[in-house]
Structure formats: C-alpha cells, structure tokens
Z-matrix of the N, CA and C atoms (Angstrom, degrees):
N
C 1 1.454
C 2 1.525 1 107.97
N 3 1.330 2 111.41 1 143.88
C 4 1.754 3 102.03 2 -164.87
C 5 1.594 4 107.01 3 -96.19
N 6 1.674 5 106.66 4 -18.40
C 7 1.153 6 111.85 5 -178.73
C 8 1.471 7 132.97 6 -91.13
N 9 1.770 8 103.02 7 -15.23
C 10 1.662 9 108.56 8 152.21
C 11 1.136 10 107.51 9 -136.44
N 12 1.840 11 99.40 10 -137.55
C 13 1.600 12 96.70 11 178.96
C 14 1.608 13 88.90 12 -131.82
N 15 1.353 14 101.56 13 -178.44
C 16 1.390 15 117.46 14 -165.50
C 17 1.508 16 107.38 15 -132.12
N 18 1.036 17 134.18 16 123.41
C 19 1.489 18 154.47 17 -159.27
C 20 1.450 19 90.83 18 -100.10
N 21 1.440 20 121.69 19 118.59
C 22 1.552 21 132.45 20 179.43
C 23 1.837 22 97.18 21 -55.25
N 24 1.508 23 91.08 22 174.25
C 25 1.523 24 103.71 23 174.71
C 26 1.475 25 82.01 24 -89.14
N 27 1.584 26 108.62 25 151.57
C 28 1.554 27 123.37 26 156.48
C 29 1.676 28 121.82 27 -135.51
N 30 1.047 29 112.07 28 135.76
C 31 1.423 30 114.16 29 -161.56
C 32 1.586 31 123.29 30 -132.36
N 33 1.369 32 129.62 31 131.08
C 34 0.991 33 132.17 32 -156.14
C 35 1.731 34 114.51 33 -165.78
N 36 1.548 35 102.91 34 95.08
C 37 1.448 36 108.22 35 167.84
C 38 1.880 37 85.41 36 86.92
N 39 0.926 38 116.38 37 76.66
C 40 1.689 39 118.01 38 -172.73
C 41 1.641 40 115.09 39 6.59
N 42 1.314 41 118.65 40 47.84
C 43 1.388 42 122.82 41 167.41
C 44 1.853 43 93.79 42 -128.76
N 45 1.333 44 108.10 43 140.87
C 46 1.340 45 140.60 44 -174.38
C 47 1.510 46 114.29 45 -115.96
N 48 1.343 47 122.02 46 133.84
C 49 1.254 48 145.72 47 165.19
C 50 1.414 49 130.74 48 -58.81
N 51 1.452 50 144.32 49 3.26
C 52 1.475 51 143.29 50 -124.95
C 53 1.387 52 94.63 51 -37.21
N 54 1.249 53 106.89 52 161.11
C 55 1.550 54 132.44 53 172.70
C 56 1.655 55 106.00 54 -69.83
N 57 1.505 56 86.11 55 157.22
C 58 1.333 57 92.06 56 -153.82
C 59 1.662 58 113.66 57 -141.28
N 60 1.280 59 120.92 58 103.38
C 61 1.629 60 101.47 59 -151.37
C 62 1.723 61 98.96 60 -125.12
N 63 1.178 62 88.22 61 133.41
C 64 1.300 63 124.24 62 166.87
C 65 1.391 64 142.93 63 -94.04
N 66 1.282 65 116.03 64 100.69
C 67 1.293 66 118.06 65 -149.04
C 68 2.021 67 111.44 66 -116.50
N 69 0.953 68 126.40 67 112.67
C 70 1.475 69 132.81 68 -173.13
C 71 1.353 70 118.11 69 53.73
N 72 1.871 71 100.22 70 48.45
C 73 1.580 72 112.08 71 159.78
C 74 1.775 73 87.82 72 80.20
N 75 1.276 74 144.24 73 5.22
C 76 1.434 75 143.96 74 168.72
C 77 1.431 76 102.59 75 -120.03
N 78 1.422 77 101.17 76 138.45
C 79 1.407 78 122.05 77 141.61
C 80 1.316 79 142.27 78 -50.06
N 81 1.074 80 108.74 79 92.34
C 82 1.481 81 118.97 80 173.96
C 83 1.695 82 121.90 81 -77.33
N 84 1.284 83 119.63 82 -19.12
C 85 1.304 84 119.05 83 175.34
C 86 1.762 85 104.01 84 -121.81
N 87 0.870 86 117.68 85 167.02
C 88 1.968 87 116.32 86 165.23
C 89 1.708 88 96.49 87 -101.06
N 90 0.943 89 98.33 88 147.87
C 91 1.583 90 112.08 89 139.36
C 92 1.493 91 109.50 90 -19.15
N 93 1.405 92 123.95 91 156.40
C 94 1.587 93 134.89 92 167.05
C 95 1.509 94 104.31 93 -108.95
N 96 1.508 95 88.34 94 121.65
C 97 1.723 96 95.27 95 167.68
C 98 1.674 97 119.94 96 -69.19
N 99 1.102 98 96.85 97 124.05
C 100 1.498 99 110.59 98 -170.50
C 101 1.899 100 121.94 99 -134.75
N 102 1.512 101 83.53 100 124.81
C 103 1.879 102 96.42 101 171.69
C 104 1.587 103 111.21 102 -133.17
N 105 1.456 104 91.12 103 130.83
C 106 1.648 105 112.81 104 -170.30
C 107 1.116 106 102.75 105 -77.00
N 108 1.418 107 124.27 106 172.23
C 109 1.950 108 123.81 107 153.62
C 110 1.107 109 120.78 108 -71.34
N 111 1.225 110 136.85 109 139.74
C 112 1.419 111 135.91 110 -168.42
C 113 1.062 112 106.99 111 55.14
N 114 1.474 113 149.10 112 82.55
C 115 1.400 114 147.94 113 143.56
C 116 1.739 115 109.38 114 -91.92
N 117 1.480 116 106.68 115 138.84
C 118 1.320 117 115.53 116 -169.41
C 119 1.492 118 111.23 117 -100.85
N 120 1.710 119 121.49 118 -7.35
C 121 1.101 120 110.54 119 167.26
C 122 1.444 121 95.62 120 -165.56
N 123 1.529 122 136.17 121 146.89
C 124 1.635 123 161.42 122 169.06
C 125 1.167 124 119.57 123 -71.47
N 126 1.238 125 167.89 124 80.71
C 127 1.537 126 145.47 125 117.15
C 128 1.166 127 115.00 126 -3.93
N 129 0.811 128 119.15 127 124.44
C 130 1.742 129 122.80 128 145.44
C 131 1.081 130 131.02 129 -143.80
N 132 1.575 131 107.45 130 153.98
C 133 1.486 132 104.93 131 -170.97
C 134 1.934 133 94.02 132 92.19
N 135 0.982 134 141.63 133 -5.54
C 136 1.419 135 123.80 134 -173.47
C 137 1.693 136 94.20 135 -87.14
N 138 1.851 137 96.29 136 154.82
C 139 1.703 138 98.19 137 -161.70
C 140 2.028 139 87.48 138 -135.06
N 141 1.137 140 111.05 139 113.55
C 142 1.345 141 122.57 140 -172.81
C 143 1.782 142 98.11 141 -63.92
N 144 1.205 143 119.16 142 160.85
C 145 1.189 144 143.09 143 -157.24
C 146 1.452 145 99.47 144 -125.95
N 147 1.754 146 118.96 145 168.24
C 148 1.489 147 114.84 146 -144.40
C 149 1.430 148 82.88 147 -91.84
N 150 1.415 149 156.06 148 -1.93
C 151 1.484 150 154.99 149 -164.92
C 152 1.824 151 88.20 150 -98.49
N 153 1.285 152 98.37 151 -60.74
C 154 1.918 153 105.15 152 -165.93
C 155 1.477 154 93.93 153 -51.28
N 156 1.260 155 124.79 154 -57.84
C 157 1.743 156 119.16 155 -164.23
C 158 2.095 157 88.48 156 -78.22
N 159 0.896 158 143.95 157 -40.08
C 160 1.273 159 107.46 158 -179.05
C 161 1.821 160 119.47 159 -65.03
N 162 1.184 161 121.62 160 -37.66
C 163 1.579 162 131.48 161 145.99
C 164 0.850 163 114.24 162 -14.42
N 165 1.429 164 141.55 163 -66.87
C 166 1.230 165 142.78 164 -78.94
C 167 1.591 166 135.04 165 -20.36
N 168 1.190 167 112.03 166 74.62
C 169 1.603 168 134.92 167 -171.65
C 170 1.498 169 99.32 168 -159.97
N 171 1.525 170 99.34 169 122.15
C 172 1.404 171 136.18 170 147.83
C 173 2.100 172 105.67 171 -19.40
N 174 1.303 173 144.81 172 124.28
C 175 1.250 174 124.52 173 152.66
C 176 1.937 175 106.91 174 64.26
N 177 1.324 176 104.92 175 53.38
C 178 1.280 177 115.19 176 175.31
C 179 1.116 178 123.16 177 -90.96
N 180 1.572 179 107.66 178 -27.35
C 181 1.727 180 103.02 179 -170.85
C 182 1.469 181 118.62 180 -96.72
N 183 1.527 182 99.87 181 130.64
C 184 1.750 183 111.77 182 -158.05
C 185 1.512 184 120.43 183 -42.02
N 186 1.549 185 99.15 184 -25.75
C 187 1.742 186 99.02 185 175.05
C 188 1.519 187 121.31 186 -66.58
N 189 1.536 188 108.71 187 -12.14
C 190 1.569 189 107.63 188 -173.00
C 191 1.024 190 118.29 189 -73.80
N 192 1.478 191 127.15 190 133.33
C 193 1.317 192 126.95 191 -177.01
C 194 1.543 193 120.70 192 -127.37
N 195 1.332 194 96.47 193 45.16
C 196 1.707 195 131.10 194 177.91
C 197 1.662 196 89.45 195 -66.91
C-alpha cells in the first residue's frame, strides 16, 4: 500500500492477526475483538495504543507493566 504500512499476518495456535494498515501515523482499522477457547479471564473495555495497533498485539509497549 503506498499510503501506509501493513502489519504482516501473525499466527499462533491457529488464530491469525489480519493486516492492519496504517495510514499517516493514524489508524485506519482497530484491532479485532477476539476470544479464544478456554479463556480464564476477559478485559474489557481496554483500547490499544498507536505502538499496540502497529504490532498488532494488545499491551505492546515495553514500558507496560500490565
């Protein structure tokens, strides 16, 4: 895309990442709301930050101590 960048697919335990593009330092897509099988506890309401959506991971930036 010439107008941002594109965040690879990433994959882990047959769950997938979709791409994710970012266009003039903004977000154009959110994050995908996502629930695994067997999850032992929910967040909600958490709102990813411009590092987490370029990642694509939830709580990416190294200072967090979530």
């Amino acid at each position: 895309m010439s107008h941002g960048t594109l965040i690879n697919e990433l994959s882990a335990d047959n769950y997938t990442i979709p791409q994710i593009s970012l266009q003039a330092g903004r977000m154009t897509e959110k994050l995908p709301e996502v629930l695994l099988p067997n999850l032992k506890i929910v967040f909600c309401g958490t709102a990813a930050g411009n590092r987490s959506a370029a990642s694509g991971a939830y709580y990416a930036q190294p200072g967090n101590r979530f």
